[in-house]
N, C-alpha and C positions, 0 to 999 in steps of 0.2 A: 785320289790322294786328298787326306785332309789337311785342313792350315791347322801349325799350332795355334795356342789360345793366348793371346796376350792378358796382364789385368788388364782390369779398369781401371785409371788414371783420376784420381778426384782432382777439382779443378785446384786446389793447392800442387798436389802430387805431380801434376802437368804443366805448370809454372814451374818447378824445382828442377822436374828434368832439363825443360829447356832452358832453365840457366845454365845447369849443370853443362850440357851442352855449348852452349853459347862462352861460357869459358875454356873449356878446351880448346874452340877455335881460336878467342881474342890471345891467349897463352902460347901458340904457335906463329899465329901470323906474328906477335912481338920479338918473336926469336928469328923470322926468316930474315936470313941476310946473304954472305959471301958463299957457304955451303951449297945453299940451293944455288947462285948464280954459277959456280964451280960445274954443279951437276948438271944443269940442264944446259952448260956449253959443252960437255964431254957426252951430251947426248945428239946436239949438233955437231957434232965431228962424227960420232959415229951415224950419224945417217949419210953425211957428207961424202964418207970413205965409201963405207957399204954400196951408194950407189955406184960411185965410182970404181970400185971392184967388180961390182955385176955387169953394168956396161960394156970394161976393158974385156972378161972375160968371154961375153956374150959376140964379140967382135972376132974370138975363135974359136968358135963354137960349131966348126967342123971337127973338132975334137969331141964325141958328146959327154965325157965328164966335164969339161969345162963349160958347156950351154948346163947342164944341172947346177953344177955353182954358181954360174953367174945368174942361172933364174930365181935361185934362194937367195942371193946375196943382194939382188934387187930387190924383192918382195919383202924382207928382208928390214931391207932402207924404208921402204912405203909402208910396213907395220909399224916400225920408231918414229915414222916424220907423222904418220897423221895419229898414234894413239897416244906415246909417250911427249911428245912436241908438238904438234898441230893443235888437238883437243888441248893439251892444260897451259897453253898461253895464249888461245882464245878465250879463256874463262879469265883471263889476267893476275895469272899468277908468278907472270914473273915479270910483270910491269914497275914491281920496285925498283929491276935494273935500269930503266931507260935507257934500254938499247930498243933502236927503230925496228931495229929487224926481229925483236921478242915480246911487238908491243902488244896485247891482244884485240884492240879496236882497226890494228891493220894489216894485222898477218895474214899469210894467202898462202893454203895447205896445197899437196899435190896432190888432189882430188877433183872430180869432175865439177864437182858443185862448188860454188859459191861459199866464203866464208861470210861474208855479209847475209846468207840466206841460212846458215847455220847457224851463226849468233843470235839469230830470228828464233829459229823455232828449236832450237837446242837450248842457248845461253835463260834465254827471256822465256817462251815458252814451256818448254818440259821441267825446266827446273823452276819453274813458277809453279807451274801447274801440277807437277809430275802425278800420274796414273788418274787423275782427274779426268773419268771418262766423260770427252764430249771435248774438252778442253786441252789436252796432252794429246795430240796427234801422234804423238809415239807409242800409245797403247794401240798396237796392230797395226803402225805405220798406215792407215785407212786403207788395209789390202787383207788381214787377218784378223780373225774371232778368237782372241785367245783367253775370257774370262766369261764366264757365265751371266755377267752382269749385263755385256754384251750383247746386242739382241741380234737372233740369229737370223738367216736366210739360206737359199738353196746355192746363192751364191759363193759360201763358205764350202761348199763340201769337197770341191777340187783345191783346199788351204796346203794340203801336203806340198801340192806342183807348184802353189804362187810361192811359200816358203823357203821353197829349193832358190827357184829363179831370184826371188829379193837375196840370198844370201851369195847367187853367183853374181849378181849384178846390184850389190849392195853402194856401191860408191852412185849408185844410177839413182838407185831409189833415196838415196840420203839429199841428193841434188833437185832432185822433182817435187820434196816433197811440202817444203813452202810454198811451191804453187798453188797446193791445195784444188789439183785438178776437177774434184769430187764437188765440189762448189759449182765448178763451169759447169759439170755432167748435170749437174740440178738446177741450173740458172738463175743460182744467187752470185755470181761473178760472170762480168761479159769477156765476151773473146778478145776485144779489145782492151780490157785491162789484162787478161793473161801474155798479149800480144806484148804489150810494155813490158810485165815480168819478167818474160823469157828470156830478153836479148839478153841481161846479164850473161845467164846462165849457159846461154850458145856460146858468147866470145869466150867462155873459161872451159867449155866443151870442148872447145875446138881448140882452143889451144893445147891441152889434153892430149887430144887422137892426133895433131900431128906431131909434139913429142914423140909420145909412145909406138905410133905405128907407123908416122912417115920420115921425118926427120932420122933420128936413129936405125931404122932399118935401111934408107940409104944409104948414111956413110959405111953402112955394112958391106954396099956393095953386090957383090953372088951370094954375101951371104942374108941378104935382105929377108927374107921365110924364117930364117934361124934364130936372129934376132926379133921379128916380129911376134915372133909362136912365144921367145921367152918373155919378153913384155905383156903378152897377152897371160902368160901364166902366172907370170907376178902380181898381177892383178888383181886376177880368179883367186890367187891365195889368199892376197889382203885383205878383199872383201868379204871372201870364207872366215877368217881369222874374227878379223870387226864384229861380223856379224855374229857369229859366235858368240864371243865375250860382251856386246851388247845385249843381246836376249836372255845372256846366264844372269846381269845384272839386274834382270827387270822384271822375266817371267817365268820363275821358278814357281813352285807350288806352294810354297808362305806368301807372295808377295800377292798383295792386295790393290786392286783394284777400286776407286770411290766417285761418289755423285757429285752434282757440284754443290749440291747441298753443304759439304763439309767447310767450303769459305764462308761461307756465313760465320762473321765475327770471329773466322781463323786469328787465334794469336798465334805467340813465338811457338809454343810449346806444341801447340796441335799439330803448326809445318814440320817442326822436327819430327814428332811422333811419324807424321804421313811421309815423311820422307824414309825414315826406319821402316815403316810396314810395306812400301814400296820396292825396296832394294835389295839386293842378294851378293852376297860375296862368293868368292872363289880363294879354298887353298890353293898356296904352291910355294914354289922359288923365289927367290929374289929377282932371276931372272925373267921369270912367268910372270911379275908384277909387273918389270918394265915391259915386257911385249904388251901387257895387254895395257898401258898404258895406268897402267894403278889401277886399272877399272874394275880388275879382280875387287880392289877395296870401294865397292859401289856406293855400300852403305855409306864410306866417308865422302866417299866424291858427294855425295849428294844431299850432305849434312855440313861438309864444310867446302863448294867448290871452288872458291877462292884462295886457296890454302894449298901452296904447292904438295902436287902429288906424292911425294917424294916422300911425307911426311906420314901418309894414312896409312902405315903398316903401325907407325909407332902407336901413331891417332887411336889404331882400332883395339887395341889393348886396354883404354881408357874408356872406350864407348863400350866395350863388352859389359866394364866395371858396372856402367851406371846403368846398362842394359839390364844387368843380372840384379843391380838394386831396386830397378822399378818393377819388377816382371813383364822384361818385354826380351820377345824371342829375336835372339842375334841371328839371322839368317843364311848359313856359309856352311857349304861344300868343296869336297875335290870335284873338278873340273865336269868330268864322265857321269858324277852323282847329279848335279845342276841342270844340265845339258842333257840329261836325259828327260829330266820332269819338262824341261822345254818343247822337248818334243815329244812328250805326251800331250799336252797343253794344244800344241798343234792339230794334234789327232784327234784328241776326246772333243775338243769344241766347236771341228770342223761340224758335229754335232748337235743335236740341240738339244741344253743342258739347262740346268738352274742353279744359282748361286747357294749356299749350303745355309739353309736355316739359322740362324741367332748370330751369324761371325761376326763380330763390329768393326764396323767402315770407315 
């Protein structure tokens, strides 16, 4: 697969866009008020019920269409709490309500990991950095070769197997991966600082697995296997789902990978552009936005993340605009068209490959 060709941006032409830019966001967040707060508390009631639904049903689930229901209708709850709620009032976007409970400096997802170690290398990190290899630990999660820029090894070529595994135990690897284990493995971090790191991350582990597999499956009772198996598969869903919608945003076959050469006297204009060459949309539903958390609309999330999600369907009609004025290729497929080049990506670079002559970075 080749990338399309963006121009080349003269350094006026690339100030202009990222004004251009830069106004669409200041022009949104001036308008967010009662609407978005409306919306993202009928988005908390619906995770609130959902869960609530999955569980009561999950309690008789000796019946097995009701353990099917109630396994979706939990998994369900855990795809709107952490992609549509969790994600975008961590990034603080609906911090102009001041409610305690939607403030993004202290919310606490239902996930294995740490939201304090996701603000780390998701908030601060990737959206600083994003595809900045060396620098964006979310390029291959430090477990996959997925750009030719990438330097390869023999360690890559079983990437199909570690891909599978990060996507069924994606809430695991999203919790680990501030650790930055691969630093201890090379003995630029000591075990006794990883030692400190962790505890966080145990006490929210642990609180986790006894939720999900001991708490809840007791008061099940004889039906303790029943409801544990459906916990266990709401899970495997969510993480499937995430991961999914994660990699269609990032590592589709336009989205560009860079050196860090490119921060050198990065302004406004160059972060927008690098955040545009970085990210990939998804058509679909209204509905398919909110599962995937607006993340279908990557390109916005990652142009404006402060800027309640709610808003980047409208947003992206506007970026197209300015997109098609500068000539720079808008990124966005149906879901099966995305997610396939994904896993191409997997495959051809489990390989050893080379970046494609003249592309610019």
């Amino acid at each position: 697969m080749t990338r399309l060709q963006n121009k080349a941006l003269t350094g006026r032409e690339l100030a202009a866009f990222g004004a251009e830019l830069e106004a669409v966001k200041q022009r949104h967040l001036a308008d967010v008020g009662e609407v978005d707060a409306r919306y993202i508390k009928r988005i908390v009631t619906a995770v609130r019920y959902t869960e609530l639904l999955g569980r009561g049903l999950l309690f008789f689930s000796f019946i097995p269409p009701l353990w099917l229901l109630g396994t979706l209708s939990l998994a369900l709850s855990k795809i709107l709490e952490n992609m549509e709620l969790g994600h975008n009032v961590m990034h603080g976007q609906y911090d102009f309500m001041n409610e305690p409970s939607l403030r993004g400096a202290t919310y606490e997802w239902d996930i294995v990991g740490t939201s304090d170690n996701w603000r780390s290398s998701h908030n601060h990190k990737h959206h600083t950095y994003t595809n900045i290899k060396g620098m964006d630990d979310d390029v291959g999660y430090g477990l996959l070769r997925l750009f030719p820029e990438q330097r390869w090894s023999p360690f890559f070529l079983p990437q199909v197997l570690y891909a599978a595994l990060l996507g069924l135990l994606f809430q695991w690897g999203v919790a680990i991966q501030e650790l930055e284990l691969g630093k201890v493995a090379k003995g630029k971090k000591s075990w006794a600082q990883l030692k400190q790191e962790v505890k966080p991350l145990l006490r929210k582990a642990n609180r986790q697995l006894l939720k999900d597999y001991v708490v809840f499956p007791l008061l099940a009772g004889p039906l303790f296997l029943s409801v544990f198996a459906g916990n266990l598969v709401a899970n495997l869903l969510r993480n499937l789902w995430t991961f999914m919608i994660i990699f269609c945003g990032h590592f589709t076959a336009d989205a560009q990978v860079f050196p860090k050469s490119v921060m050198d006297n990065e302004e406004d204009g160059h972060w927008y552009l690098r955040q545009l060459r970085g990210s990939s949309n998804l058509k679909g539903s209204k509905l398919f936005h909110i599962l995937s958390g607006n993340l279908s609309h990557q390109i916005e999330h990652h142009l404006f993340p402060t800027v309640p999600a709610r808003r980047y369907a409208e947003m992206s009609v506007e970026v197209q605009e300015i997109c098609e004025l500068y000539g720079q290729h808008y990124n966005t497929g149906r879901l099966h068209r995305q997610f396939g080049q994904v896993l191409w990506r997997i495959v051809r670079h489990a390989f050893p490959s080379r970046p494609e002559a003249g592309l610019p970075v």
